[in-house]
Backbone bond lengths (Angstrom), bond angles and torsions (degrees), N, CA, C in turn:
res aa  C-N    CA-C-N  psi(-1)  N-CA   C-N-CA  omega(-1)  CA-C   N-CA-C  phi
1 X - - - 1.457 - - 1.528 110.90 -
2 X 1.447 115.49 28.49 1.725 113.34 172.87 1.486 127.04 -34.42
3 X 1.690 103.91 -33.42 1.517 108.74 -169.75 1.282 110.07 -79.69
4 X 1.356 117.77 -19.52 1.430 122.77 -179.11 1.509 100.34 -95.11
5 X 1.386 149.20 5.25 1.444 141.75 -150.73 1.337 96.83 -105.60
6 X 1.282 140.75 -16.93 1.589 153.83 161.39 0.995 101.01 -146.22
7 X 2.382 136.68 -3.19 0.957 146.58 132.25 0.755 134.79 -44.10
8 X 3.413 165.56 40.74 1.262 72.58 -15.17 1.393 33.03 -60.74
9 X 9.127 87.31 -79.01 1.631 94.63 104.40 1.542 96.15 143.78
10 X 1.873 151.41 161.38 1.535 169.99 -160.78 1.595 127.39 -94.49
11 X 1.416 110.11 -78.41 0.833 127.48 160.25 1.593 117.02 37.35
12 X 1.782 130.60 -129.89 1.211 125.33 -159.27 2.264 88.42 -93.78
13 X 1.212 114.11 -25.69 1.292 128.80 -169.89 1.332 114.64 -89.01
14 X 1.579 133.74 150.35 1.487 115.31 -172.07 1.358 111.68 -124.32
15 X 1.177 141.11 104.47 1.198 138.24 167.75 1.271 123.90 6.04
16 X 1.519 121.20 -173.44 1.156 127.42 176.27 1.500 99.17 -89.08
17 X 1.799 111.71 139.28 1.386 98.28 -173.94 2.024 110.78 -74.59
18 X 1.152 124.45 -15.21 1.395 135.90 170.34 1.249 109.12 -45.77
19 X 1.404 112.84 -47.25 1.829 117.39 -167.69 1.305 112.65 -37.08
20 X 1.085 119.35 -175.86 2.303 119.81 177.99 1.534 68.88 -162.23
21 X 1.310 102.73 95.99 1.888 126.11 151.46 1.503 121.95 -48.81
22 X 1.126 125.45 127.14 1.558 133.15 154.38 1.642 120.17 -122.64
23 X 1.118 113.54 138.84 1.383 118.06 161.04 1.460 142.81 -117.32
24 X 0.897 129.28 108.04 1.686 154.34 152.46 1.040 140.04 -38.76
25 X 1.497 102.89 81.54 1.822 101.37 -169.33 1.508 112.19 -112.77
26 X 1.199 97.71 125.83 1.781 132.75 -159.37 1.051 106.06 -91.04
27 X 1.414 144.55 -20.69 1.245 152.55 148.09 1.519 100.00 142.44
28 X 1.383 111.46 -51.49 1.716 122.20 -150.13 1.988 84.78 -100.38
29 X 1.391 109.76 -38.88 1.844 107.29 167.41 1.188 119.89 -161.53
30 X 1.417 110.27 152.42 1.581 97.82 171.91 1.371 131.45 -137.61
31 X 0.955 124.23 166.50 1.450 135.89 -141.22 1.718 112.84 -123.60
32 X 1.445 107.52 95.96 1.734 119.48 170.51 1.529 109.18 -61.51
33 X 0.936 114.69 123.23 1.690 125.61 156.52 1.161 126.70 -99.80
34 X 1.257 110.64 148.02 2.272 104.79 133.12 0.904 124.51 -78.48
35 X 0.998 149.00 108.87 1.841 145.94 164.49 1.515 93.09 -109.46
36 X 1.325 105.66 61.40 1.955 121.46 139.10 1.802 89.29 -111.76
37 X 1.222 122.46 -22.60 1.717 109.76 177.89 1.401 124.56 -42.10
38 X 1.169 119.94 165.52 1.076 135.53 172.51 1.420 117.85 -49.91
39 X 1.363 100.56 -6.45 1.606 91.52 -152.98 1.865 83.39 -142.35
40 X 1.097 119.01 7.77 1.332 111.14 167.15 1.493 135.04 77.04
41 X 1.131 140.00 -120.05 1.396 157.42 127.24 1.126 140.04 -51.03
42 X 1.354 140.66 115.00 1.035 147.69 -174.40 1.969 99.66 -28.76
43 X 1.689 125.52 126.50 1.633 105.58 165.75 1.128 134.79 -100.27
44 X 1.723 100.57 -9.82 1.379 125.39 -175.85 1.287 132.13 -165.81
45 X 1.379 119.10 138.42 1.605 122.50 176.15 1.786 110.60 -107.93
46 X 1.105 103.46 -162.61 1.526 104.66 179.97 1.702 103.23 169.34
47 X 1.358 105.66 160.78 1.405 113.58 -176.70 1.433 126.09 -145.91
48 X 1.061 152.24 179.62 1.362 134.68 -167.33 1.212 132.04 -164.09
49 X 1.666 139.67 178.17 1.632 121.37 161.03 1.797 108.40 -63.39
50 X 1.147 124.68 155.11 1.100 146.36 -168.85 1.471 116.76 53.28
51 X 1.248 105.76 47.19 1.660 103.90 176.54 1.701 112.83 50.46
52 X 1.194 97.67 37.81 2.141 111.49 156.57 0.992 98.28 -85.34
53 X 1.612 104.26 135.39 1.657 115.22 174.62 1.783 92.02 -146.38
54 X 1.592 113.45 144.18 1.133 120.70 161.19 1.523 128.45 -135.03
55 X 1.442 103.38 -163.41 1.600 96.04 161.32 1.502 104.73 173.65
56 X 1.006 133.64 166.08 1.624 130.04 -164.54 1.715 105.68 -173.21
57 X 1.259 115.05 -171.78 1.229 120.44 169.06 1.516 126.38 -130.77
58 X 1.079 127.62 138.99 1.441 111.34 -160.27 2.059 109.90 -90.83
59 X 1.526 114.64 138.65 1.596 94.85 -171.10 1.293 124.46 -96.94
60 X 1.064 104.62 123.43 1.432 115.35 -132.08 2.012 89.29 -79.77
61 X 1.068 135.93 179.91 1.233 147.39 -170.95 1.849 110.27 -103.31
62 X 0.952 128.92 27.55 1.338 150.98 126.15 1.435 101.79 -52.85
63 X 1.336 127.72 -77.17 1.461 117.76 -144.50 1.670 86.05 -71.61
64 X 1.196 97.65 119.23 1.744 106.88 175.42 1.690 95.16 -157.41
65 X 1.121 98.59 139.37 1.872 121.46 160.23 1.550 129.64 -140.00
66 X 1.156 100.72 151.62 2.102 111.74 -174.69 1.320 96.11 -143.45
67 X 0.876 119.38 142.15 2.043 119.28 157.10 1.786 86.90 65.64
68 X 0.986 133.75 49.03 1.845 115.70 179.61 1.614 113.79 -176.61
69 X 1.142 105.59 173.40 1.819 119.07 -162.53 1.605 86.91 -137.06
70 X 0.671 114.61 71.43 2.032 105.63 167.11 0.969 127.03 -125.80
71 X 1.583 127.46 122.04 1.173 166.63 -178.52 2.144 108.32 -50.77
72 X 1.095 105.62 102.05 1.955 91.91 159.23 1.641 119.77 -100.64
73 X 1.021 55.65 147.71 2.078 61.34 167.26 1.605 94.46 -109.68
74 X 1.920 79.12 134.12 1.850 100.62 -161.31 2.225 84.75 -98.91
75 X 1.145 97.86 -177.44 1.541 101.89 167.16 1.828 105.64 -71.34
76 X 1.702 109.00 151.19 1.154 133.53 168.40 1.302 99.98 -87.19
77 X 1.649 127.03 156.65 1.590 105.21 172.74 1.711 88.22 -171.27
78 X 1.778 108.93 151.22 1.133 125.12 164.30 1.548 114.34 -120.13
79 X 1.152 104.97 134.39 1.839 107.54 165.98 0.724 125.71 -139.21
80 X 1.351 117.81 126.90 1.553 160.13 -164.68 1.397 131.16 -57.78
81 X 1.403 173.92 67.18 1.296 140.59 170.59 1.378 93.48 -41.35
82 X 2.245 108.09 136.75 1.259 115.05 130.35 1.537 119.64 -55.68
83 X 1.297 97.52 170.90 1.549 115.05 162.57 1.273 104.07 -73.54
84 X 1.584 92.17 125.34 2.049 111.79 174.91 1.387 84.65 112.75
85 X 1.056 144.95 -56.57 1.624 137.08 -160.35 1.323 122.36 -114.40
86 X 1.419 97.23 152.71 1.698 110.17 -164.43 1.894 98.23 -116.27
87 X 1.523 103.27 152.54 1.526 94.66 -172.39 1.634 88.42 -112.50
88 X 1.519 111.00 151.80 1.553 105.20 157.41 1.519 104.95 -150.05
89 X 1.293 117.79 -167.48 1.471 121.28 170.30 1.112 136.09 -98.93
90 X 1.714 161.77 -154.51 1.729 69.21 -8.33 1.516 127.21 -83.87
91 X 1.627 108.80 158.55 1.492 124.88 164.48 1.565 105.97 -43.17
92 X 1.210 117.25 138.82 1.517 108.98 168.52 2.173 93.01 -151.50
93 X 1.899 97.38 136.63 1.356 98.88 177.15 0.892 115.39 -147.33
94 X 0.853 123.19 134.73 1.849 134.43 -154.16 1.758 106.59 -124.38
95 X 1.917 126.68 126.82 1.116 101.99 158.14 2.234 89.55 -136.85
96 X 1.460 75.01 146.69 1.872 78.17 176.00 1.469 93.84 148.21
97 X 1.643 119.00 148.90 1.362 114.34 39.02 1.468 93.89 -122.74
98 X 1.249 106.13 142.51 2.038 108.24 178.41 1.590 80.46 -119.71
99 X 1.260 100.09 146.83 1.412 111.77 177.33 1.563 115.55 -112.14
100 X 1.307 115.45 141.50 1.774 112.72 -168.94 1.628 96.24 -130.74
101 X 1.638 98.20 141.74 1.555 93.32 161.47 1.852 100.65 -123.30
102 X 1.312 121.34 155.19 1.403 126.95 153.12 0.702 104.86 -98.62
103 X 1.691 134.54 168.10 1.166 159.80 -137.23 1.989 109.44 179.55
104 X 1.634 118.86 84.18 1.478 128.52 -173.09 1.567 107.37 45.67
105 X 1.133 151.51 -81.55 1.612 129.34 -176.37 1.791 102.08 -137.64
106 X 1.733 99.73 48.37 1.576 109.73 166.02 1.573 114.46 -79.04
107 X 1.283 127.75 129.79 1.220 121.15 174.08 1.743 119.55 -108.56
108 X 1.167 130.08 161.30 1.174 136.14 164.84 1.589 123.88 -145.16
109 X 1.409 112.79 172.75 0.982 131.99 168.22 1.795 134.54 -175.81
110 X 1.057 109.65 172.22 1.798 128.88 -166.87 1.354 110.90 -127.43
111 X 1.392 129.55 143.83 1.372 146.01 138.25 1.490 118.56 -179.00
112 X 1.697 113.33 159.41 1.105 114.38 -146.74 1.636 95.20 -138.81
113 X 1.313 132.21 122.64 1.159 136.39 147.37 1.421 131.98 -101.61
114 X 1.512 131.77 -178.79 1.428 146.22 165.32 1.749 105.49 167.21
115 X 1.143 99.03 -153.99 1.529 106.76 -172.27 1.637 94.70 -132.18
116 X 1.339 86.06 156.68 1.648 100.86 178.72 2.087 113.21 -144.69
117 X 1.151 114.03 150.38 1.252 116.88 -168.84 1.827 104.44 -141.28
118 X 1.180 121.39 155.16 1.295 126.64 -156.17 1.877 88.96 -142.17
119 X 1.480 123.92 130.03 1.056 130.20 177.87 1.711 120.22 2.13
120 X 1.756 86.64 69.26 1.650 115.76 167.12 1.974 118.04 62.90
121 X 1.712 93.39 11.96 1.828 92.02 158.41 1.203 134.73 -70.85
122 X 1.237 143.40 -165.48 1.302 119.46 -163.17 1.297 92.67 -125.95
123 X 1.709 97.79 159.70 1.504 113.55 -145.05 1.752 111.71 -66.60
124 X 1.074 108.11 132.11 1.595 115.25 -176.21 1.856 99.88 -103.59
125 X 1.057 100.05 124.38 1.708 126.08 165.14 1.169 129.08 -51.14
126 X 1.559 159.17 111.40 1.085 123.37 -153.99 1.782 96.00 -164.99
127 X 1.579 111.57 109.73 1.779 119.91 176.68 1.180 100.27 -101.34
128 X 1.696 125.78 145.83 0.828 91.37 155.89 2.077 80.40 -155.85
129 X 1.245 110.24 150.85 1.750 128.20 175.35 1.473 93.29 -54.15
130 X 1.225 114.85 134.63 1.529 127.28 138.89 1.460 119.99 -55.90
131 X 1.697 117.53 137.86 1.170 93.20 -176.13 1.920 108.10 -87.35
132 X 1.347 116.26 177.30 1.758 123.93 -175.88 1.666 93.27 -102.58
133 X 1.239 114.72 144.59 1.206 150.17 -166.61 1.520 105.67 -137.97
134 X 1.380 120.09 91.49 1.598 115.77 178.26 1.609 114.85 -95.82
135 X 1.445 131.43 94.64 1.308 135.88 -171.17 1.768 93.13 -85.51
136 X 1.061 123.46 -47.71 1.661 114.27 -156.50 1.722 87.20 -128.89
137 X 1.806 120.64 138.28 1.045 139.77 -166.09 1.427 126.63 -144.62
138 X 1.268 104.98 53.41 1.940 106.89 -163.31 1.614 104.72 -112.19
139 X 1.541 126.27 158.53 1.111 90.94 -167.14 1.724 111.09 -109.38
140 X 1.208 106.86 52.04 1.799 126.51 146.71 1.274 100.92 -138.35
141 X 0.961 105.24 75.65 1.910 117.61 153.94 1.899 101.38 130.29
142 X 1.243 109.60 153.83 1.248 146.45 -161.83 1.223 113.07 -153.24
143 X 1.173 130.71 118.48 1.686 147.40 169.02 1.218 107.43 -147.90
144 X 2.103 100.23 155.67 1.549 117.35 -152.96 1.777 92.81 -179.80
145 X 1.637 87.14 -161.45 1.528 102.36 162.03 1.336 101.03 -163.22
146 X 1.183 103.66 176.85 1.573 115.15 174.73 1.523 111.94 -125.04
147 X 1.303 116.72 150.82 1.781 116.82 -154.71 1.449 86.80 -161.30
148 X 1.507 122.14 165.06 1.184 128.29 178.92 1.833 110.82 -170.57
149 X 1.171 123.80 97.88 1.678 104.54 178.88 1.682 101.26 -150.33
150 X 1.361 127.21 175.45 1.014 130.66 -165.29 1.424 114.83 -179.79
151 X 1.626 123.63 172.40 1.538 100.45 -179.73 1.690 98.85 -146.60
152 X 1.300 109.37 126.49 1.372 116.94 145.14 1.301 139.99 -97.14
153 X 1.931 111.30 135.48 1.594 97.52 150.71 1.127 160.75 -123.80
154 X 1.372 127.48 147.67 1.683 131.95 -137.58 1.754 91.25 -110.40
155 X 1.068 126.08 12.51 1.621 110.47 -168.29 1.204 123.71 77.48
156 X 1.401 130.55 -144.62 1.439 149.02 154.45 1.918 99.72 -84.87
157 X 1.556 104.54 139.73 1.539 124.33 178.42 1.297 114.63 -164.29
158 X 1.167 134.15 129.50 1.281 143.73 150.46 1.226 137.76 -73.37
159 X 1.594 123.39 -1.22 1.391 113.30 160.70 1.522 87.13 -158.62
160 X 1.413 100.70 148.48 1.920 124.07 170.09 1.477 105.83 -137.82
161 X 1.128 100.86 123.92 1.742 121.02 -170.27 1.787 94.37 -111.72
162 X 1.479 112.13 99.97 1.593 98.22 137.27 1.444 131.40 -103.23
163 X 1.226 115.10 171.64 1.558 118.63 -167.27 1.288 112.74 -162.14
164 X 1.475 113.55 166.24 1.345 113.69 -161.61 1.700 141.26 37.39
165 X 1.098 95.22 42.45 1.957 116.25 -159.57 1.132 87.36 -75.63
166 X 1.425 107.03 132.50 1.603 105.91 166.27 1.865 95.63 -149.53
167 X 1.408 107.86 152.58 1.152 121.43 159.84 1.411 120.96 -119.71
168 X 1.250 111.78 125.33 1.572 138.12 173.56 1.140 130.13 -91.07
169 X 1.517 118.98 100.78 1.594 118.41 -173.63 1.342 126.67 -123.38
170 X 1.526 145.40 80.02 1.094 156.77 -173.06 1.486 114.78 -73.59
171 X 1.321 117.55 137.75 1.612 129.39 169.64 1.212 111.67 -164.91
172 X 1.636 113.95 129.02 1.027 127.68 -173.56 1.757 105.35 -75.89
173 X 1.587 103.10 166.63 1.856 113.50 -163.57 1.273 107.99 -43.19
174 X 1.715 127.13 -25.76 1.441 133.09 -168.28 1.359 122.44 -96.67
175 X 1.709 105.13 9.36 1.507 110.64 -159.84 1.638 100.50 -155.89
176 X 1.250 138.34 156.87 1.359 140.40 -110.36 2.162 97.89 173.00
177 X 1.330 118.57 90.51 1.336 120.38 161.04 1.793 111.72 -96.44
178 X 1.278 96.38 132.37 1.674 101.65 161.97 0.847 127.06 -142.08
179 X 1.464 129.73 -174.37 1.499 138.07 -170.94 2.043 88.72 -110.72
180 X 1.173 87.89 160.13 1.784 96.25 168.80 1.750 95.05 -170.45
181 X 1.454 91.75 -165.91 1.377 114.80 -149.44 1.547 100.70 -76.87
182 X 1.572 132.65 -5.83 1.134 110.75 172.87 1.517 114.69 -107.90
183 X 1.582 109.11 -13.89 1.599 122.35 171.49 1.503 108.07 -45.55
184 X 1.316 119.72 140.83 1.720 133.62 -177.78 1.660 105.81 -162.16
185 X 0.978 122.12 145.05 1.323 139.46 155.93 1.214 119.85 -106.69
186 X 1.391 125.18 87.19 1.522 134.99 171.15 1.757 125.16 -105.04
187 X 1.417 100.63 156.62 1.643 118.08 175.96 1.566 100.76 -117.97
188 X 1.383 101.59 148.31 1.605 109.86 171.66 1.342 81.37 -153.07
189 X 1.874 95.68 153.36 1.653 112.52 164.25 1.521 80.00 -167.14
190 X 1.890 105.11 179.82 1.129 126.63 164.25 1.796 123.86 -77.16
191 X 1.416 137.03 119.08 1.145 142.37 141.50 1.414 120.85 -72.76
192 X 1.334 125.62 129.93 1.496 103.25 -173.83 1.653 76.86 -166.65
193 X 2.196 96.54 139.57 1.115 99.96 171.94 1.607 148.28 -40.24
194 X 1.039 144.45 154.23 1.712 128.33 159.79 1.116 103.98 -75.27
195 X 1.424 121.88 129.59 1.963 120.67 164.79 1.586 101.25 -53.92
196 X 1.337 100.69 144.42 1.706 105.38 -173.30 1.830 78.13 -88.08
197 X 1.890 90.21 174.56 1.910 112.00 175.21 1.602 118.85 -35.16
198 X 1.831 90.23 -44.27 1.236 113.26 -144.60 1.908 94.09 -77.54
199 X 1.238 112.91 -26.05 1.801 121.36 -160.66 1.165 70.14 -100.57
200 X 1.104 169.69 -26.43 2.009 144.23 -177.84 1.476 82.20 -82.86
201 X 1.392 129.85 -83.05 1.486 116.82 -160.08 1.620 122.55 -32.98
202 X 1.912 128.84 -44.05 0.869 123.62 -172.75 1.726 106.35 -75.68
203 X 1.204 131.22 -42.30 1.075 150.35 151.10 1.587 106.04 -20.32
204 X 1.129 139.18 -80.21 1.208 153.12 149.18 1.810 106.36 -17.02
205 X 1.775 114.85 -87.53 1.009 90.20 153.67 1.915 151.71 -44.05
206 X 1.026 134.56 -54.70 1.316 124.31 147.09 1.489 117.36 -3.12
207 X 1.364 107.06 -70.66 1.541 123.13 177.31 1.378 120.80 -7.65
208 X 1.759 79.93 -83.69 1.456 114.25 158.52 1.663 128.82 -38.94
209 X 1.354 112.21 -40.61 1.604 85.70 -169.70 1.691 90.26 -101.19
210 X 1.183 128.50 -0.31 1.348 121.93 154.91 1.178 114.52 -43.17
211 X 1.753 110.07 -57.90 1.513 107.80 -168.17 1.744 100.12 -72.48
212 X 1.526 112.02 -28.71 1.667 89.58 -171.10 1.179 98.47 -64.75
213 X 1.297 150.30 -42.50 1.391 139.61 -164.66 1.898 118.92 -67.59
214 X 1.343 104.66 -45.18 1.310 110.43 168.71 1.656 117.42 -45.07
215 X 1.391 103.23 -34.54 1.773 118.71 -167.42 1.696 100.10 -77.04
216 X 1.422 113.30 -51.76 1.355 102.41 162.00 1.362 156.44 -22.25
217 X 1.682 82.61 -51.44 1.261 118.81 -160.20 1.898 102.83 -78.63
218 X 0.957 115.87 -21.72 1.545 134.52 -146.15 1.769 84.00 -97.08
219 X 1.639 109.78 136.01 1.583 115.44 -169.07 1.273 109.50 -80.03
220 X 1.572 117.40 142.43 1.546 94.23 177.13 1.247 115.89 -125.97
């Protein structure tokens, strides 16, 4: 499940009962949270050519560690088709950029698990490493970031439940991971209307006098 691991929710499964729920309606779907997370409130949506729509959270510069192994709890979240629209893929989920420095033989690292579910299957498990990004390489000090996203596709679906999201960030006493201003955790997929009765019938017709004309056309 890589695409969902920073790839990313209610539904048939129930959250953590701790969470303090919000919901987000995007027009085409919307999306239940926790914002008791680490990361709060939904910070952003977005939309696109071919009926791409997203939204994520940005990581905010809190999640920081030195000398430590500590665990956040990211948001839980369900998303919805409204009525009129169908969601499909592909899934695409992105988490990064946390930025790390070493310091002579400081080490670090990133990765992020939870579970994820696709129109009410049962919950799939999913770890996976951030990948390392080495921008600066000397050998008293090391700087980068860590990023992780990918994309699957599930077809057409009406609800995706993740849960138990957590991000994990370790650095030893000489070395230092954080969140900053370009780090985000986002979801994108397709929303796209349902053809009403009336657009299958003309559609249908069309069809039809295509083929009557083609049949004409044919020598006899």
């Amino acid at each position: 499940m890589k695409a969902l691991a920073f790839a990313a929710v209610l539904g048939a499964f129930a959250l953590p009962a701790s969470a303090a729920f919000q919901t987000a309606d995007f027009g085409s779907y919307s999306v239940t949270y926790d914002d008791a997370s680490a990361l709060g409130g939904i910070s952003f949506s977005s939309s696109g050519g071919g009926n791409t729509v997203g939204f994520g959270w940005k990581l905010v510069d809190s999640l920081v560690v030195n000398d430590a192994t500590t665990d956040f709890v990211l948001p839980s979240f369900t998303v919805v088709a409204n009525p009129g629209y169908t969601l499909s893929g592909a899934l695409t989920g992105f988490i990064g950029n946390l930025s790390f420095s070493e310091f002579g033989s400081g080490e670090s690292g990133a990765w992020i698990s939870g579970t994820v579910s696709i129109n009410g299957s049962p919950l799939i498990p999913f770890s996976e490493l951030l990948n390392r990004t080495t921008q600066l390489s000397l050998p008293s000090i090391r700087s980068g970031y860590y990023s992780l996203g990918g994309t699957q596709d599930f077809g057409s679906f009406s609800s995706l439940v993740v849960s138990n999201l957590t991000l994990t960030l370790s650095a030893s006493s000489t070395a230092v991971v954080s969140g900053n201003d370009q780090g985000e955790l986002r979801i994108g997929f397709v929303a796209a209307p349902v053809p009403e009765a009336d657009t299958y019938a003309m559609l249908l017709a069309g069809l039809g006098i295509v083929s009557l004309v083609a049949r004409r056309r044919l020598p006899r």
